[in-house]
N, C-alpha and C positions, 0 to 999 in steps of 0.2 A: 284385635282383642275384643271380647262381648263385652257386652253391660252385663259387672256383676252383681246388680244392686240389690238381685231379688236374692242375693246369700246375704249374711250380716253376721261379720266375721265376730262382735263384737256378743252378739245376742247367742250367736252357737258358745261362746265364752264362757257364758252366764251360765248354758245350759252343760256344759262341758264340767265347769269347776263344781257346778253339782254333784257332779257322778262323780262319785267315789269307784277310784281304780287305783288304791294301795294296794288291796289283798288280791284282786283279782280283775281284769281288765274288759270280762265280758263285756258287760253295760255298757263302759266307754268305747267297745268297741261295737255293739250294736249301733249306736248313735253315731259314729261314724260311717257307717256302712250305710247305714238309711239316711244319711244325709248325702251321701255321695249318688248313691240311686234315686232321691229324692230329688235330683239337680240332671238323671237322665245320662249318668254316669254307671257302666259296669266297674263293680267293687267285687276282687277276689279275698278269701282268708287262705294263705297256704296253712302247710300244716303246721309251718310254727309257730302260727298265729299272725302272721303281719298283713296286712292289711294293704292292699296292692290296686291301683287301676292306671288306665293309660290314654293318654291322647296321642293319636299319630296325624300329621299332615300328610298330605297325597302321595309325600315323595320323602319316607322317614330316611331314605336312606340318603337323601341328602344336605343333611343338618347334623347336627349332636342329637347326643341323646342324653335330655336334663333330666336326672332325680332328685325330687326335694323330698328330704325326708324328716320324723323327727318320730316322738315315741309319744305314748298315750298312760302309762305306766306312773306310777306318781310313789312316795316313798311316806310311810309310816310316821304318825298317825293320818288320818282325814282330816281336814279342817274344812270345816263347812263354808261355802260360797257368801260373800257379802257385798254389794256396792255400795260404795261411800262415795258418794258426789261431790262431798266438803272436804276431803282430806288435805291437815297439814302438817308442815314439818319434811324429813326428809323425803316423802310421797309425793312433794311437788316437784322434784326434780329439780327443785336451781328455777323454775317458772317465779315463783312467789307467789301469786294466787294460788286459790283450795286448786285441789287436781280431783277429777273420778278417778279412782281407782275399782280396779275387781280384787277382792281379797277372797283367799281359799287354797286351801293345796291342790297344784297344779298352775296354778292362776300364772306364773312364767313360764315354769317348769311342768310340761314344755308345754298345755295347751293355748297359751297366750301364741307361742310361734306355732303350733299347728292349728289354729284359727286366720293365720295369717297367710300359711303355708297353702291352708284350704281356698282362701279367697281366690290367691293366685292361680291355683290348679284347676281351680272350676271357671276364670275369666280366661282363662289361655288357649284359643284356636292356631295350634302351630301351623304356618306355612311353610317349614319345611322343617327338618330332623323328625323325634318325638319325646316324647314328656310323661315320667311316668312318678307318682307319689307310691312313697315305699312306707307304711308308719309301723315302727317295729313295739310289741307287747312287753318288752323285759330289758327296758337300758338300764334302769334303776339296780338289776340285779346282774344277772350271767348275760345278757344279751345274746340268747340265743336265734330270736329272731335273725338279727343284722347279719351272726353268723350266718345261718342258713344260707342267707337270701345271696351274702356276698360269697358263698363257696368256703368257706373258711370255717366249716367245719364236716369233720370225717365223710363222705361218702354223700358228700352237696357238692354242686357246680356254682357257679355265678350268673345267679338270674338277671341280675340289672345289666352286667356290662354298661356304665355308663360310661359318659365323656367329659360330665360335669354335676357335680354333685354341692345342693346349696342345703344345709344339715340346721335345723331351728331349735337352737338352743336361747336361755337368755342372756344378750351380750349386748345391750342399752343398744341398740340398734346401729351397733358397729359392726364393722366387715373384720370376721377373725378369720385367720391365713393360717394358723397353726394350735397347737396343743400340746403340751407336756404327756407323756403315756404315764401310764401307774400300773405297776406292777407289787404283787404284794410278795416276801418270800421269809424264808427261817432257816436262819442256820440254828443247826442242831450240834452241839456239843458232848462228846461220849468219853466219859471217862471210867473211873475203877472204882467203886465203893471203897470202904477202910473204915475202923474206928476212927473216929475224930483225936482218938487218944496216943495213935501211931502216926509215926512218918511213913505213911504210906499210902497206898492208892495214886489216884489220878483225882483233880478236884476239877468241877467240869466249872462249878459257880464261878473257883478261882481262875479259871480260862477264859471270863469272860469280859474280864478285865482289856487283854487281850484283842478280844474280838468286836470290842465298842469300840477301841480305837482305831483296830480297820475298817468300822464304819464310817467312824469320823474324818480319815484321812482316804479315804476310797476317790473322791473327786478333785483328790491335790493335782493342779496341773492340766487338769481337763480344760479344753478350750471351750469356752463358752459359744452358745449356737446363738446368730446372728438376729432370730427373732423372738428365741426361748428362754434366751440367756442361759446359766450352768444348771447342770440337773440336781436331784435332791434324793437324799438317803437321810432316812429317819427310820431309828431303832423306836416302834411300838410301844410293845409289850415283852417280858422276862418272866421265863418261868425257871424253877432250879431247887433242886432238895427237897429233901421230903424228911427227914429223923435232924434233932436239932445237934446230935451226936456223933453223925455221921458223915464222914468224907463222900458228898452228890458224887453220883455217876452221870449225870443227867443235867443238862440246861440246853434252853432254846430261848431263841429272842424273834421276834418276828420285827420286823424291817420293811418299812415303806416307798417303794422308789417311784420317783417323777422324772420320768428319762426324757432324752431331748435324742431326735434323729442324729445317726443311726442306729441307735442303740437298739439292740433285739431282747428279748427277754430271757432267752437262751445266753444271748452275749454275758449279759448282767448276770446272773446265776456264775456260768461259770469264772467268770472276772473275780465278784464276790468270794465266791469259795475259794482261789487262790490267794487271794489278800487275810482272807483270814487264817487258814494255812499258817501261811506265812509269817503271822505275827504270833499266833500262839505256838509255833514252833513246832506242832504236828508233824508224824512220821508220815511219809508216801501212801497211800492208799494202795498203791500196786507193788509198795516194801511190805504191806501190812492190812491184808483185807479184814484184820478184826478190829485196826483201828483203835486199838489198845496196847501199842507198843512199849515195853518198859516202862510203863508207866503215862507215858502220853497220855495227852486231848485228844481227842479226834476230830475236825471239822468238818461238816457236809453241810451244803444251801440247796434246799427244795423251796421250788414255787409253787406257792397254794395252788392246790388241785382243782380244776373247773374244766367243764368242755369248753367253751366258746374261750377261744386266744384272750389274754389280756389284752385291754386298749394301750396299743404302740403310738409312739409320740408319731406326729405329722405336720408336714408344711409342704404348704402351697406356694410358688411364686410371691409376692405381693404385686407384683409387675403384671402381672397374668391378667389376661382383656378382662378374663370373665369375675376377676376382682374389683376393677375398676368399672366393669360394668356394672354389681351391684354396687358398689360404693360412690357411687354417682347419684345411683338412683336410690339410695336412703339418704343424702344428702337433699335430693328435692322434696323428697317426700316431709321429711322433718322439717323444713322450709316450708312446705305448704300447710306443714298440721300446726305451725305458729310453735314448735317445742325450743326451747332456750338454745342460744348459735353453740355450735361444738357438741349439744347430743345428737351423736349417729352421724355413722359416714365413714368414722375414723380404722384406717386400717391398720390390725395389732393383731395376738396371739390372744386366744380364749385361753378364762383363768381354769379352768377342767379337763378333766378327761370325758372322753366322747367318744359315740359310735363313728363316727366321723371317721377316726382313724383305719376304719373296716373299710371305707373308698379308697382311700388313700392306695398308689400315687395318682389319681387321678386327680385333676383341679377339684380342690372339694373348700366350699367357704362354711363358715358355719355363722348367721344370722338369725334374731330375732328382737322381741320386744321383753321388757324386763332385765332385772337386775341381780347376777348372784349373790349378788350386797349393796347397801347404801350407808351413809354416814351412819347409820343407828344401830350397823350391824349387819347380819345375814340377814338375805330375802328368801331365795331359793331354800327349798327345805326346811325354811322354820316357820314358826306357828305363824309368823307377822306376814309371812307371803303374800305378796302382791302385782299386779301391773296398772300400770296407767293405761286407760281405753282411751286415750290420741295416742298413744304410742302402736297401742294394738292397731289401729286406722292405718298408721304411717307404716307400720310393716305388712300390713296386707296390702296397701298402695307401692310400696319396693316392689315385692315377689310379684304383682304382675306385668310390674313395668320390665321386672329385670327377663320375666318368662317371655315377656313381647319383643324386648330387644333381640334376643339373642334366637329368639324362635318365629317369628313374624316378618 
């Protein structure tokens, strides 16, 4: 491994949570680019913007091949860059003394780990396999990057083919092995207008009485996933009726799912729409392709529309070398950086969904510095966003050690 003293994973942070990249990620990825060329490193932009370079050892084809990735992309509003040196309260982390902190959007999520991600990548001379940073422009939105990059969408291939994949989100400098997926969808409800005044029609509002308690009874019995625990359906939003006199033809509820492997999004879709079928008493669809039978509801579940796949739940071994290899080496690292015993190290499931799941089945850990919340509340995404810079230290001190182990 080089000396990477002359990057400073800490100062590119400062300059990082400057740049505003909500609406658009040029800048931040300018600053990317010329900091990777700036250190004597070839930086590509494919065309769907992700941000790509590589290091190979003599003999790539005798090693893995490690992708750290994470995203540049940051979510609405800006919050401008601050360092607090004194900070206290939940910012100290369980330390008790003031902590530095970076404050700013972004500041975890995720340039705290792709400040980390970068140390690692620019100290890493592989002797053997190769080592490639992949940083995708749009996780926050469609992540059409990560598609691209991993084949997984229309008329792409899989550029990376890795064999191990370490993904920088914020997860207090824990080794996370897995991920709940999120899938977003709507059942739609089709009934028969009528005066309000007649027994008649089809009432779609009153159908959907119905159909919240196949949502609520949808994961009766499901076996819980050993590192996920049971998956999750939450009914949104409800829309229904339009005349205050009128028997609806019409309601939709949109529904939020946190699936746990195996579950497919295509699985969930059509599982859902039978369950609610079912409970609202709906005629056959292939008895009745208008769906208006005697007076019936009708049910159908569509998943919101988007190119890039939804993020499908994922897990990794936790047994897996290449987990306990990082999980060893954020355990020295937090040990060296003096941070309170039991932050980082610990191996569990990441509280989010993630591009992560686009590697996936490949060994894929997802690490970094920061917190999607702390006792006060949300960190990630909200105005209070922050990292501690020893935390930021100790995760660029992991990722090179974990890159040296496994590649040196």
């Amino acid at each position: 491994m080089t000396d990477a003293t002359d990057f400073d994973p800490v100062g590119f942070l400062e300059e990082a949570v400057s740049t505003p990249s909500h609406e658009g990620v040029e800048e931040m990825r300018r600053l990317l680019v010329e900091t990777l060329e700036g250190s004597g490193v070839d930086a590509a932009v494919d065309d769907a913007g992700c941000v790509v370079a590589e290091k190979a050892s003599p003999g790539p084809e005798n090693g893995p091949h490690v992708v750290v990735n994470t995203h540049i992309d940051t979510v609405t509003p800006h919050v401008a860059f601050e360092r607090d040196r004194e900070a206290t309260g939940p910012e100290t982390g369980g330390a008790g003394d003031a902590a530095d902190v970076i404050r700013g959007r972004g500041a975890c999520d995720a340039k705290g780990p792709l400040a980390a991600l970068l140390y690692g990548f620019l100290a890493a001379e592989p002797e053997h396999g190769r080592l490639t940073l992949a940083v995708t422009p749009d996780e926050e939105t469609l992540s059409r990057g990560a598609a691209t990059l991993t084949g997984k969408l229309p008329g792409t291939a899989d550029a990376l083919e890795g064999d191990l994949y370490l993904v920088g989100e914020p997860t207090g400098l824990d080794v996370c092995t897995a991920a709940k997926g999120r899938f977003q969808g709507r059942i739609e409800l089709a009934g028969e207008a009528a005066h309000a005044a007649e027994f008649a029609g089809a009432n779609a509002v009153a159908a959907a009485e119905g159909a919240l308690a196949a949502v609520r009874r949808f994961d009766e019995g499901t076996d819980e996933h050993p590192q996920l625990g049971p998956p999750k359906l939450t009914p949104t939003v409800i829309e229904g009726g339009g005349a205050t006199n009128q028997v609806p033809a019409d309601c939709a509820i949109t529904v939020d799912r946190r699936s746990v492997p195996p579950e497919t999004a295509e699985e969930f879709r059509s599982a859902l729409e039978a369950a609610v079928r079912e409970a609202i008493g709906s005629a056959d669809a292939a008895d009745d392709p208008t769906g208006t039978t005697d007076g019936a509801v009708d049910a159908r579940v569509t998943l919101t529309d988007r190119e890039s796949p939804f993020f499908e739940a994922f897990s990794t071994d936790p047994d897996h070398e290449f987990v306990e290899t990082v999980a060893a080496a954020a355990r020295t690292a937090t040990a060296d950086a003096g941070l309170p015993a039991g932050r980082g190290g610990e191996v569990r499931p990441f509280g989010a969904a993630t591009e992560a799941s686009y590697f996936a089945p490949a060994p894929t850990v997802v690490f970094g510095p920061g917190d999607l919340a702390d006792d006060a509340g949300a960190v990630a995404h909200a105005e209070r966003e922050y990292v501690r810079v020893r935390e930021v230290e100790a995760a660029a001190a992991t990722v090179a050690a974990v890159l040296d182990r496994t590649l040196g």
